[in-house]
N, C-alpha and C positions, 0 to 999 in steps of 0.2 A: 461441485468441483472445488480442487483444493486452491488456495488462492498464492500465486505465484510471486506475491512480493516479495522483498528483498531478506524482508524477516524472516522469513522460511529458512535460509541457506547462510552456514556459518560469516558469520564476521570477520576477514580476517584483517590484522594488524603486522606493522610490521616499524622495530625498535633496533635504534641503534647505540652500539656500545664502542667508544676507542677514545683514543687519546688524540685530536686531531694535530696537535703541538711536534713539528719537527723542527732537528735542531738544522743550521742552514750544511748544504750538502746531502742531507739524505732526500731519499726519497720512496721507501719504502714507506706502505699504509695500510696497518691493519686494522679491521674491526669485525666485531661479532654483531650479529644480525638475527636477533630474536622474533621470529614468526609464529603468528598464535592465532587459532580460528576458536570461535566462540560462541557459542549460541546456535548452533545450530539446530534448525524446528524437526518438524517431520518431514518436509521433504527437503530434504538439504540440496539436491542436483539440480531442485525445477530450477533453479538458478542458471545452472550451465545447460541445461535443455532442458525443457518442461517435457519435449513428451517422453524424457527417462525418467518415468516414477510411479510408483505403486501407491496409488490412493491412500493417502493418510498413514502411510507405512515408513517413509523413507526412499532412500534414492534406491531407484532398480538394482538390480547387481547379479552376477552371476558367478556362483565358488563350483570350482573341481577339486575334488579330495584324490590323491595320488597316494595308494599304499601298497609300500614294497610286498611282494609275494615271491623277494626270489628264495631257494631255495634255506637260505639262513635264516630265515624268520623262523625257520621249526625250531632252532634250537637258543634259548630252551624251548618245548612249544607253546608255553604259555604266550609267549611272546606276537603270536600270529590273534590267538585270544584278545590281549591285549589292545593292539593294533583294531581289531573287529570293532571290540568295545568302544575303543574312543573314536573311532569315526560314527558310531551310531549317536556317542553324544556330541558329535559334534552338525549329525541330522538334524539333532534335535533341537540342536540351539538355532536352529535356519529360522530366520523371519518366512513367512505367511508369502506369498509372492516372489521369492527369491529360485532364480533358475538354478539345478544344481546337475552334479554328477559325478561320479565316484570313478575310480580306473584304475585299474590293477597293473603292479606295474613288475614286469621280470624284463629278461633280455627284449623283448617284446612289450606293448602297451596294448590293455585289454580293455572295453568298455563293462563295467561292472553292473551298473543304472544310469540312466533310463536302457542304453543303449540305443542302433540304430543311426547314430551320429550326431543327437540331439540332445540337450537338456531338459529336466522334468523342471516343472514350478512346484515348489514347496507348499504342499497343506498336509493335512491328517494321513489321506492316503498317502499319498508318495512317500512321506517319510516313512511310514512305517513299508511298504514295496524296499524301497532302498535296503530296511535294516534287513528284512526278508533277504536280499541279495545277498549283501556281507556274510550270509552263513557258506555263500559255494565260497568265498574264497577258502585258496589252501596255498600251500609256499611250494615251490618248485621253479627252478627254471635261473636265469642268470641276473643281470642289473645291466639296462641300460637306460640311462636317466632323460638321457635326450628324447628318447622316444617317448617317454611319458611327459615330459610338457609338451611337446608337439603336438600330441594327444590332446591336451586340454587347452592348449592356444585353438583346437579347430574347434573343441565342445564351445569353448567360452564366448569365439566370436560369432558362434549362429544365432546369439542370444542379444537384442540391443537392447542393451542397459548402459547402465553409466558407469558402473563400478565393477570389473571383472579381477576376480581374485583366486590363489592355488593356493592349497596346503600341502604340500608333499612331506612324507616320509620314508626315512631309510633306515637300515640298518648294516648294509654292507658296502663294500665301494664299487665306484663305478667301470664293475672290469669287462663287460663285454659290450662298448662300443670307446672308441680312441676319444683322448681327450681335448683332441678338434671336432669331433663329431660333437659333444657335450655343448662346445664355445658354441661351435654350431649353430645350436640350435637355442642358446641361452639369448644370442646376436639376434635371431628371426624371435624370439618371446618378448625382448627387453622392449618397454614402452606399453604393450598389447595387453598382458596383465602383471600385476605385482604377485606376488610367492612368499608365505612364510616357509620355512624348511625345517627339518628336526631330524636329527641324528639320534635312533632309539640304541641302548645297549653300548657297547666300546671298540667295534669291527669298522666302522666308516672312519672316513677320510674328513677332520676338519674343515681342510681348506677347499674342499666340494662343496661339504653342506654350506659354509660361509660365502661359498662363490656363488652359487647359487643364487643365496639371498641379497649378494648385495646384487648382482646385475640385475636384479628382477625387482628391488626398493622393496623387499620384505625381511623380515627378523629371522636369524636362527638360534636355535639352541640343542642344546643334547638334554636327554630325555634317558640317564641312565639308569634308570630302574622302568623297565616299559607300563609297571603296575603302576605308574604316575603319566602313561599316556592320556588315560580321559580327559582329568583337570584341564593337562594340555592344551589337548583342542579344544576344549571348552572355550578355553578364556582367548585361544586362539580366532575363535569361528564367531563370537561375543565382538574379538575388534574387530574383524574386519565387517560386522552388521553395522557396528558403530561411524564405518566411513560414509564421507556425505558428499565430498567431491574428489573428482578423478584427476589425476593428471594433469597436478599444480604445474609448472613452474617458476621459479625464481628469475628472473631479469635481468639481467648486469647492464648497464650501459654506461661505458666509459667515455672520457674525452682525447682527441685525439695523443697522438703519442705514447699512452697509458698501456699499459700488460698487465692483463690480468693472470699472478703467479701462480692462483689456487681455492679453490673454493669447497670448504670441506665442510659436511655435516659433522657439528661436535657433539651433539645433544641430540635423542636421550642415545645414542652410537654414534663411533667416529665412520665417517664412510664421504672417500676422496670423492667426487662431482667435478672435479675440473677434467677430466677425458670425456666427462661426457657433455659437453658443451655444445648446441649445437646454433647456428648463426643464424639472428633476427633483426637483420636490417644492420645497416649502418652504427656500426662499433656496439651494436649488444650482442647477446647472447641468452642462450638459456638455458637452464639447468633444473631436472628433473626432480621433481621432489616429492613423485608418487602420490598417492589416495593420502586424502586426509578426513579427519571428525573432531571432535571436540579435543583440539591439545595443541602443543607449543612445542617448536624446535630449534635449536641454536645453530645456528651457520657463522662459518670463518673465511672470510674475504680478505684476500691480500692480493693488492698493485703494487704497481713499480710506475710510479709519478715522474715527469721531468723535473730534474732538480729548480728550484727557486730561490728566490733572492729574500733573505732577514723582511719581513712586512709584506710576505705576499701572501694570495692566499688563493686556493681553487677548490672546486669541485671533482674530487677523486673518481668519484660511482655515484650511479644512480640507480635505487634498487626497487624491484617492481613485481607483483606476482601475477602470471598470466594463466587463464586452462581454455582450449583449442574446442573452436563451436564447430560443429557441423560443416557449416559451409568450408570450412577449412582456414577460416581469419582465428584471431585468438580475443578473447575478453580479456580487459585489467579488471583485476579483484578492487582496485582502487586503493589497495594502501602501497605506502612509498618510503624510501628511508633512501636518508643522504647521506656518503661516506667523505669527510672533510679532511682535506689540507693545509694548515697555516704554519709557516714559517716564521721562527722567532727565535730571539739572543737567549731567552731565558732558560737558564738552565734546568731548572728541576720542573718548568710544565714540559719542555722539549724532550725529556730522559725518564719520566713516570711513567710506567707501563700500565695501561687500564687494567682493575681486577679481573676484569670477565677475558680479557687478551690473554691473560697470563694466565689463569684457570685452564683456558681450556689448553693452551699452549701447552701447558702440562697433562693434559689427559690422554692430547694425542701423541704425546709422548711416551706417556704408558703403557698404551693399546700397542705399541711401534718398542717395547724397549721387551714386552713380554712375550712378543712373539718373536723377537732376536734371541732372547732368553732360553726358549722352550727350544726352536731350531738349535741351537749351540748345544743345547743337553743332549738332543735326539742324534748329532753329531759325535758328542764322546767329548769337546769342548766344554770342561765341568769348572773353568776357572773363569772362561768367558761367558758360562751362562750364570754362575755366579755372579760376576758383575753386573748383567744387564736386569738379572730377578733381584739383586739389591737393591741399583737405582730404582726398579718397577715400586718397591714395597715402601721406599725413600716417598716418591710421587706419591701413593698411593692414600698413605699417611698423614703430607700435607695438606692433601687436596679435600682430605676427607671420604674417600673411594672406600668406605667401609666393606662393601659388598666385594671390590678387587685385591681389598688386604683381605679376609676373609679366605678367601681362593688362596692366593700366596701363599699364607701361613701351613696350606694342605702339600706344598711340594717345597718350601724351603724352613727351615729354621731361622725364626727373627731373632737376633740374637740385639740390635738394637736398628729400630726402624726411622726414628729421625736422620742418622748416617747412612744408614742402607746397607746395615752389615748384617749377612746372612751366611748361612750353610746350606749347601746342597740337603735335600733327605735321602738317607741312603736307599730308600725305597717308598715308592710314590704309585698310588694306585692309579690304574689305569684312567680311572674313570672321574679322579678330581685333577690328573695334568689334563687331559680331553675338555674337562668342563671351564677351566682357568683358558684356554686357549680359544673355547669357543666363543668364554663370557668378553674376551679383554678388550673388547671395543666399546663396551656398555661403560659410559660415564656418570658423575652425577653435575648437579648445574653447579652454577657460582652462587652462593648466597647472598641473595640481592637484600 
């Protein structure tokens, strides 16, 4: 039997970045909150439950692969080929005991493999059963997205495991079910499992495929040439093998009086976590921070402290990661980080904004100033989107966003990017304002 100590299951850490020095009257307190799991062995989960795991393999898990077949996938047709392809490599990349299933997805949600209403376990045979199935698919029929995770929230939960994960694919938007129906059912998935999402070709709907992902604590991106679907999922179906616990959360616990304004993911995406807060006793809370495996992520915490007097000093937060046992109580991971207040005459510790405050302060600024940007173009607003894709390229540039000035420079002319003066381009392919709007959440860290 495999042995269940501690070592087994990632490490996590948890570091705090701010300026704690306010000047007297304020009362605002921000800091970034660096979370890092490490080490994780082969069974990463027996941690959070020992009996979710596959002997000497990693924590349990269960992925459903969701691929559009509605009737646009034909054209071109390579593109339904495509789509085939890279769900077979992404069969293929299934660890050895992993529960899978595959679903076809049009106006309707079809089971593809095992079928039945069940999940297959990953070995020799089943994967190659599954890629046998992927040759009935064929494209026909409409898009309705809801139903296909619906679909794979019942595949995923017949399955107890520790880690339940969706890949979905699309290519067209979500037009035959209402966009309450979609919330729908995004509302009855969120928590149950995470979702990466991808937008193949330039017909879908950004702010679908990104809503998606974010209510579901998975990635998206667009995938404009479908002939780069396999890689995709490769390295897609690769991370999510790579998770080892399910279902962090983050801890806030404040002192009386205290409001907590916002708590945002900066790192490696901006993605807002203060609506989804949900109440953990007496003035905490907690905030979802999805599957994790071997990596690090930055969070931005902001209170509203009662004002204090020149020499005083408090405990702003207390920050804590917890993942939810069985019985229904929650485990602490055991690491902790403290968010401080002290009041003081001096002026330049009270008025220094910590590097990592202001880094990200600016990213999420960019993520927020590009898609102001792109909405005012797609408006006919060409002075105001102007404005907002210069600040972006301005941001982009300081911060070092190599990868977000990159994108930029494909829909505006930099004409000088430390000011932020740009030009419209008179003509912008479809398919690099789509990928700049998909990318513009993706940051990079503060250089520590």
């Amino acid at each position: 039997m495999a042995n269940f100590s501690k070592s087994n299951a990632p490490q996590f850490s948890v570091d705090v970045y701010q300026n704690e020095y306010l000047p007297e009257g304020a009362g605002e307190v921000n800091a970034i909150v660096t979370v890092t799991a490490t080490g994780g062995g082969t069974i990463g989960s027996a941690v959070a439950a020992p009996h979710l795991f596959s002997p000497g393999q990693g924590p349990s898990a269960a992925v459903a692969v969701m691929v559009d077949c509605s009737g646009s996938m034909d054209y071109p047709p390579t593109k339904m080929r495509n789509a085939r392809d890279a769900t077979a490599a992404a069969i293929d990349t299934l660890r050895d005991g992993v529960h899978f299933a595959v679903i076809g997805g049009t106006h309707v949600a079809k089971e593809v493999y095992p079928g039945g209403g069940r999940v297959a376990v990953a070995d020799a045979t089943t994967r190659e059963q599954a890629k046998q199935a992927l040759r009935s698919l064929s494209a026909g029929g409409g898009t309705a997205i809801g139903t296909w995770l619906r679909l794979a929230d019942r595949l995923l939960s017949s399955a107890d495991v520790a880690i339940r994960h969706g890949i979905l694919l699309t290519d067209g938007r979500n037009e035959h079910e209402s966009p309450q129906d979609l919330k729908a059912a995004l509302d009855a998935c969120a928590g149950r499992f995470t979702c990466d999402a991808r937008g193949v070709g330039t017909d879908w709907e950004v702010k679908e495929v990104t809503g998606i992902a974010s209510a579901l604590l998975g990635t998206a991106d667009i995938v404009a040439d479908p002939a780069g679907l396999a890689a995709d999922f490769t390295q897609m179906m690769e991370t999510a093998m790579g998770k080892e616990v399910a279902d962090v959360s983050l801890r806030l616990w404040t002192p009386v009086d205290t409001t907590v304004k916002y708590v945002k993911q900066v790192a490696p995406t901006v993605e807002d976590l203060t609506g989804r807060r949900t109440e953990a006793g007496p003035r905490a809370g907690d905030y979802p921070l999805g599957s994790w495996g071997d990596e690090s992520r930055d969070y931005h915490v902001c209170v509203e402290v009662p004002v204090a007097h020149i020499g005083q000093e408090m405990l702003a937060a207390r920050i804590s990661l917890v993942i939810p046992q069985p019985d229904g109580s929650v485990r602490n991971l055991g690491a902790q980080g403290l968010v401080r207040a002290v009041w003081t005459d001096d002026m330049v510790a009270s008025t220094s904004i910590n590097p990592q405050v202001a880094h990200y302060t600016g990213q999420a600024e960019l993520a927020q100033v590009i898609q102001q940007g792109l909405d005012l173009r797609k408006s006919g607003d060409m002075d105001g989107a102007t404005a907002k894709l210069g600040r972006a390229v301005q941001l982009a540039s300081a911060s070092g966003n190599a990868d977000t000035a990159k994108l930029l420079a494909k829909v505006v002319d930099v004409v000088d990017a430390a000011t932020g003066t740009v030009r419209l381009k008179a003509k912008v392919a479809e398919a690099d304002e789509m990928t700049l709007e998909t990318r513009s959440t993706k940051t990079v860290r503060v250089k520590k």
